[in-house]
PLY file of the C-alpha trace (Angstrom):
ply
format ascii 1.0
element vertex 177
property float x
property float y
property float z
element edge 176
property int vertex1
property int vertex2
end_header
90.94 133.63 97.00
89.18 131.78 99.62
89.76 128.48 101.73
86.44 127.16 99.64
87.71 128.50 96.34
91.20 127.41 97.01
89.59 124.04 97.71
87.70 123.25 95.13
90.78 124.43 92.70
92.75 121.30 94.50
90.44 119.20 94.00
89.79 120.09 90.40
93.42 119.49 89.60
93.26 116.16 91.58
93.73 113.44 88.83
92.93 109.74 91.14
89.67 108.63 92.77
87.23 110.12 90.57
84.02 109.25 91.78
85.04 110.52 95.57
86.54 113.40 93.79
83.19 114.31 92.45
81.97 113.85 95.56
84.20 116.43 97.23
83.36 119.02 94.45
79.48 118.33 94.52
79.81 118.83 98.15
81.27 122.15 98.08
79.26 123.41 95.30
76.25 122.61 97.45
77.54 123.70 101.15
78.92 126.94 100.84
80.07 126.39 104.50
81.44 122.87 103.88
85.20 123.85 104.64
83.85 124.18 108.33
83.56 121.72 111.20
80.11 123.70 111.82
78.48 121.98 108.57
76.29 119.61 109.56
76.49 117.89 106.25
79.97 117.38 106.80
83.09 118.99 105.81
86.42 118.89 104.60
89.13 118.46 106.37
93.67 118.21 105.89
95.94 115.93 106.87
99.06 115.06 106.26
101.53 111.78 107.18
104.95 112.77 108.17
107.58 110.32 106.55
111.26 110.28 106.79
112.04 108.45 103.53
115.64 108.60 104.33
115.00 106.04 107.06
111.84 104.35 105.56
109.77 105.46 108.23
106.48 107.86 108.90
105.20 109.52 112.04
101.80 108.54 113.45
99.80 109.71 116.56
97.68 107.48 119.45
94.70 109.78 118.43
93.45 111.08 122.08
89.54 110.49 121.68
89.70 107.57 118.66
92.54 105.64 120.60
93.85 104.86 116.87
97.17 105.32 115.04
96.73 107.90 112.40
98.35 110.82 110.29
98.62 113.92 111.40
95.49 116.31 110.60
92.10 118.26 111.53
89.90 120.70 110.76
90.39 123.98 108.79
90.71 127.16 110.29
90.19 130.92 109.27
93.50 131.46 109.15
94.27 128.85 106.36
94.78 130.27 103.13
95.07 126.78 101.51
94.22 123.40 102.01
97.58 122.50 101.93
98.62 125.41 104.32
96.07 123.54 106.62
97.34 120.35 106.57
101.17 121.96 107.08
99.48 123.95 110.20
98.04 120.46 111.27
101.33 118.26 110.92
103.08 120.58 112.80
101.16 121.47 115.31
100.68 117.60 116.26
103.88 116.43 115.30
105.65 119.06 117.16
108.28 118.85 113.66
109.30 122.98 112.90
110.07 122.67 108.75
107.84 120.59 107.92
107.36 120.32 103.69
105.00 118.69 101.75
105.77 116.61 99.00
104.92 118.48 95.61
101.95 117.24 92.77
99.11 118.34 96.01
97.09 115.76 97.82
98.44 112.37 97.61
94.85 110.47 98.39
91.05 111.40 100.03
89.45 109.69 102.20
85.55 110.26 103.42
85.08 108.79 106.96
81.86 108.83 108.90
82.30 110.73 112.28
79.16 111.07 115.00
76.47 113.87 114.72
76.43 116.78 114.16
79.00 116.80 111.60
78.43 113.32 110.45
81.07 113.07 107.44
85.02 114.29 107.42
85.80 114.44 103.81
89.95 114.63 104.39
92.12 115.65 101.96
95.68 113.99 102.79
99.08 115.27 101.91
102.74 113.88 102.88
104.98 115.89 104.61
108.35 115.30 104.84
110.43 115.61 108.13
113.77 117.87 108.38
117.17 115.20 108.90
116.90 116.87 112.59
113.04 116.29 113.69
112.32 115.90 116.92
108.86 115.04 118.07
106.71 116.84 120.63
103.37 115.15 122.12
100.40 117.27 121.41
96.74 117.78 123.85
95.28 115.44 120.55
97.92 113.09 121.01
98.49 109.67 124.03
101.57 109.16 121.83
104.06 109.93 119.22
105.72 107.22 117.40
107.92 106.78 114.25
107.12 103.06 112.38
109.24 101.36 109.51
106.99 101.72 106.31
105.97 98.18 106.46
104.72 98.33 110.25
101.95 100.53 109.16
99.57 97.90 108.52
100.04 96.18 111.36
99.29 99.13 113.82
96.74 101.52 111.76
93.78 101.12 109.97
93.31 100.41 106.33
92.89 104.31 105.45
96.21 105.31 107.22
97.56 101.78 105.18
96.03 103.51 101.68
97.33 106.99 102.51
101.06 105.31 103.28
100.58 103.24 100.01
99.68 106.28 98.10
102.96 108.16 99.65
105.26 105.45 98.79
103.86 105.35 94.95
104.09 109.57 95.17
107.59 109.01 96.24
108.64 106.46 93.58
107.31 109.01 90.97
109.29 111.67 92.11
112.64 109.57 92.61
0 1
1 2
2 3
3 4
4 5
5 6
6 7
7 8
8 9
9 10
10 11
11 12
12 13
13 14
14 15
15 16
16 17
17 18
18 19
19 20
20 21
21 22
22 23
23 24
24 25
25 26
26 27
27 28
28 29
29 30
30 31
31 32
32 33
33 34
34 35
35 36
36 37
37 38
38 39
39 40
40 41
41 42
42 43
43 44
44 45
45 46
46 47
47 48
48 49
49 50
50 51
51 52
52 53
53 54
54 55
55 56
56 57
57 58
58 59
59 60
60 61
61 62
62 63
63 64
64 65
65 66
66 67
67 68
68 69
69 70
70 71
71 72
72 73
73 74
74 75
75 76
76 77
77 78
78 79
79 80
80 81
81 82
82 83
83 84
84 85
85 86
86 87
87 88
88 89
89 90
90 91
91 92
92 93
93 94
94 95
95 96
96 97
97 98
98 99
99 100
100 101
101 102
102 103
103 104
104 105
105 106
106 107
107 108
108 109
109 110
110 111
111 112
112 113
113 114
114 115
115 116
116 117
117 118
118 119
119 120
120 121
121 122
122 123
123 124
124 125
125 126
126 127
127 128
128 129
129 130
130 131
131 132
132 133
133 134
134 135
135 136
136 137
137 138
138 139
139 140
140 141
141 142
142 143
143 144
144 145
145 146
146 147
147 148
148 149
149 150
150 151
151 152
152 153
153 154
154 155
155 156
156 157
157 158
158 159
159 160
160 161
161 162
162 163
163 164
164 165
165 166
166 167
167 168
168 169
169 170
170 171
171 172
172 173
173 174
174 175
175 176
Protein backbone atom coordinates (compact mmCIF):
# COMPACT_ATOMS: atom_id res chain seq x y z
CA UNK A 1 0.00 0.00 0.00
CA UNK A 2 1.18 3.42 -0.53
CA UNK A 3 1.82 6.66 1.66
CA UNK A 4 -1.29 8.19 -0.59
CA UNK A 5 -3.39 5.07 -0.24
CA UNK A 6 -2.50 4.63 3.34
CA UNK A 7 -3.61 8.25 3.65
CA UNK A 8 -6.62 8.51 2.34
CA UNK A 9 -7.63 5.09 4.37
CA UNK A 10 -6.90 7.42 7.68
CA UNK A 11 -8.71 9.82 6.72
CA UNK A 12 -11.66 7.78 5.62
CA UNK A 13 -11.85 6.22 9.05
CA UNK A 14 -11.49 9.75 10.63
CA UNK A 15 -14.95 10.34 12.33
CA UNK A 16 -14.60 14.59 13.54
CA UNK A 17 -14.31 17.66 11.30
CA UNK A 18 -16.17 16.61 8.39
CA UNK A 19 -16.15 19.29 6.08
CA UNK A 20 -12.05 19.61 6.42
CA UNK A 21 -12.12 15.92 6.23
CA UNK A 22 -13.65 16.11 2.84
CA UNK A 23 -11.34 18.46 2.09
CA UNK A 24 -8.32 16.26 2.77
CA UNK A 25 -9.90 13.38 0.69
CA UNK A 26 -10.96 15.69 -2.32
CA UNK A 27 -7.47 16.84 -2.20
CA UNK A 28 -5.85 13.62 -2.61
CA UNK A 29 -8.22 12.28 -5.04
CA UNK A 30 -7.29 15.25 -7.20
CA UNK A 31 -3.29 15.55 -6.54
CA UNK A 32 -1.93 12.31 -6.97
CA UNK A 33 1.33 13.91 -5.62
CA UNK A 34 -0.38 15.69 -2.69
CA UNK A 35 1.51 13.59 0.10
CA UNK A 36 4.62 15.66 -1.15
CA UNK A 37 6.09 19.00 -0.11
CA UNK A 38 6.71 19.33 -4.07
CA UNK A 39 2.78 19.88 -4.70
CA UNK A 40 2.21 23.13 -5.39
CA UNK A 41 -1.39 22.82 -4.43
CA UNK A 42 -0.37 21.89 -1.15
CA UNK A 43 0.09 18.79 0.72
CA UNK A 44 -0.30 16.80 3.63
CA UNK A 45 1.66 16.73 6.24
CA UNK A 46 2.11 14.65 10.27
CA UNK A 47 2.53 15.81 13.40
CA UNK A 48 2.29 14.78 16.53
CA UNK A 49 2.29 16.58 20.33
CA UNK A 50 4.31 14.75 22.82
CA UNK A 51 2.42 14.67 26.28
CA UNK A 52 3.42 13.15 29.49
CA UNK A 53 -0.06 12.67 31.01
CA UNK A 54 1.48 11.30 34.07
CA UNK A 55 2.71 14.82 34.86
CA UNK A 56 0.01 16.84 32.93
CA UNK A 57 2.39 18.16 30.65
CA UNK A 58 3.26 18.13 26.61
CA UNK A 59 6.45 18.91 24.75
CA UNK A 60 6.57 21.84 22.32
CA UNK A 61 9.37 23.30 20.07
CA UNK A 62 10.55 27.29 19.42
CA UNK A 63 9.96 26.42 15.67
CA UNK A 64 13.46 27.68 14.01
CA UNK A 65 12.03 29.71 10.91
CA UNK A 66 8.18 30.47 12.45
CA UNK A 67 9.71 31.56 15.91
CA UNK A 68 6.38 29.82 17.36
CA UNK A 69 5.66 27.12 19.96
CA UNK A 70 4.28 24.13 18.23
CA UNK A 71 3.97 20.20 18.13
CA UNK A 72 6.28 18.23 16.84
CA UNK A 73 5.88 17.45 12.91
CA UNK A 74 6.79 17.93 9.02
CA UNK A 75 6.64 16.71 5.88
CA UNK A 76 6.35 13.07 4.62
CA UNK A 77 9.06 11.20 3.34
CA UNK A 78 9.59 8.10 0.99
CA UNK A 79 10.42 6.13 3.58
CA UNK A 80 7.04 6.48 5.48
CA UNK A 81 4.87 3.67 5.15
CA UNK A 82 2.06 5.45 7.11
CA UNK A 83 0.93 8.64 8.07
CA UNK A 84 1.20 7.77 11.43
CA UNK A 85 4.75 6.19 10.93
CA UNK A 86 5.47 9.84 9.71
CA UNK A 87 4.38 11.67 12.40
CA UNK A 88 6.32 8.94 14.93
CA UNK A 89 9.54 9.64 12.54
CA UNK A 90 8.74 13.45 13.05
CA UNK A 91 8.23 13.47 17.00
CA UNK A 92 11.23 11.79 17.40
CA UNK A 93 13.41 13.14 15.35
CA UNK A 94 12.54 16.75 16.89
CA UNK A 95 11.90 15.75 20.22
CA UNK A 96 15.01 13.80 20.48
CA UNK A 97 12.39 11.16 22.78
CA UNK A 98 13.64 7.20 21.59
CA UNK A 99 10.00 5.16 22.31
CA UNK A 100 7.93 7.36 21.40
CA UNK A 101 3.96 5.83 21.03
CA UNK A 102 1.07 7.24 19.75
CA UNK A 103 -2.06 7.20 21.40
CA UNK A 104 -4.47 4.58 19.65
CA UNK A 105 -8.13 5.55 17.63
CA UNK A 106 -5.42 7.50 14.70
CA UNK A 107 -5.31 11.22 14.28
CA UNK A 108 -6.61 13.09 17.14
CA UNK A 109 -7.47 16.53 15.00
CA UNK A 110 -6.45 18.29 11.28
CA UNK A 111 -5.57 21.32 10.80
CA UNK A 112 -5.09 23.22 7.17
CA UNK A 113 -2.67 26.20 7.57
CA UNK A 114 -1.62 28.52 4.81
CA UNK A 115 2.25 28.45 4.32
CA UNK A 116 4.13 30.86 1.49
CA UNK A 117 4.45 29.82 -2.24
CA UNK A 118 5.14 27.36 -3.75
CA UNK A 119 3.44 24.99 -1.60
CA UNK A 120 0.87 27.37 -0.36
CA UNK A 121 -1.34 24.97 1.98
CA UNK A 122 -0.01 22.25 4.78
CA UNK A 123 -2.97 20.11 5.30
CA UNK A 124 -1.49 18.36 8.81
CA UNK A 125 -2.76 15.47 10.13
CA UNK A 126 -1.94 15.51 14.05
CA UNK A 127 -1.47 12.59 16.34
CA UNK A 128 -0.39 12.45 20.23
CA UNK A 129 2.45 10.70 21.20
CA UNK A 130 3.13 9.74 24.42
CA UNK A 131 6.62 10.09 26.14
CA UNK A 132 8.49 6.97 27.90
CA UNK A 133 8.57 7.71 32.20
CA UNK A 134 12.48 8.27 31.22
CA UNK A 135 12.38 10.97 28.18
CA UNK A 136 14.93 13.09 27.83
CA UNK A 137 14.85 15.84 25.29
CA UNK A 138 17.40 16.63 22.58
CA UNK A 139 17.31 20.12 20.58
CA UNK A 140 16.91 19.51 16.93
CA UNK A 141 18.50 21.91 13.56
CA UNK A 142 14.30 22.82 13.40
CA UNK A 143 14.30 23.64 16.86
CA UNK A 144 15.69 27.39 19.13
CA UNK A 145 14.20 25.36 22.01
CA UNK A 146 12.73 22.43 23.72
CA UNK A 147 10.36 22.90 26.47
CA UNK A 148 7.87 20.79 28.52
CA UNK A 149 4.51 23.12 29.65
CA UNK A 150 1.71 22.12 32.26
CA UNK A 151 -1.45 21.38 30.06
CA UNK A 152 -3.00 24.61 30.96
CA UNK A 153 0.15 26.81 29.88
CA UNK A 154 -0.50 25.88 26.36
CA UNK A 155 -2.66 28.67 25.60
CA UNK A 156 -0.75 31.08 26.93
CA UNK A 157 2.48 30.32 24.86
CA UNK A 158 1.09 28.69 21.41
CA UNK A 159 -1.29 29.50 19.01
CA UNK A 160 -4.91 28.57 18.87
CA UNK A 161 -4.18 25.38 16.54
CA UNK A 162 -1.48 23.94 18.95
CA UNK A 163 -4.45 25.07 21.84
CA UNK A 164 -7.16 22.82 19.58
CA UNK A 165 -4.72 19.97 18.98
CA UNK A 166 -3.93 19.92 23.06
CA UNK A 167 -7.78 20.20 23.61
CA UNK A 168 -8.42 17.40 21.27
CA UNK A 169 -5.56 15.20 23.20
CA UNK A 170 -6.95 15.83 26.53
CA UNK A 171 -10.69 14.76 25.28
CA UNK A 172 -8.70 11.54 23.37
CA UNK A 173 -7.24 10.88 26.71
CA UNK A 174 -10.42 11.12 28.83
CA UNK A 175 -11.97 8.56 26.35
CA UNK A 176 -9.44 6.17 26.76
CA UNK A 177 -9.15 6.49 30.72
Amino acid sequence: MSLHEDAVLVLKKYEHQEELRQAYLDHLATHPDGMWKACGAGHLTASALVIDPTRGRVLLTLHKKLQMWLQMGGHCEPGDDTVAAAALREGTEESGIAGLTLLPGGPVRLDRHPIPAPCNWHLDVQYAAVAPADAVEAISDESLDLRWFAYDEVAGVADESVVRLMEATRARLAELA
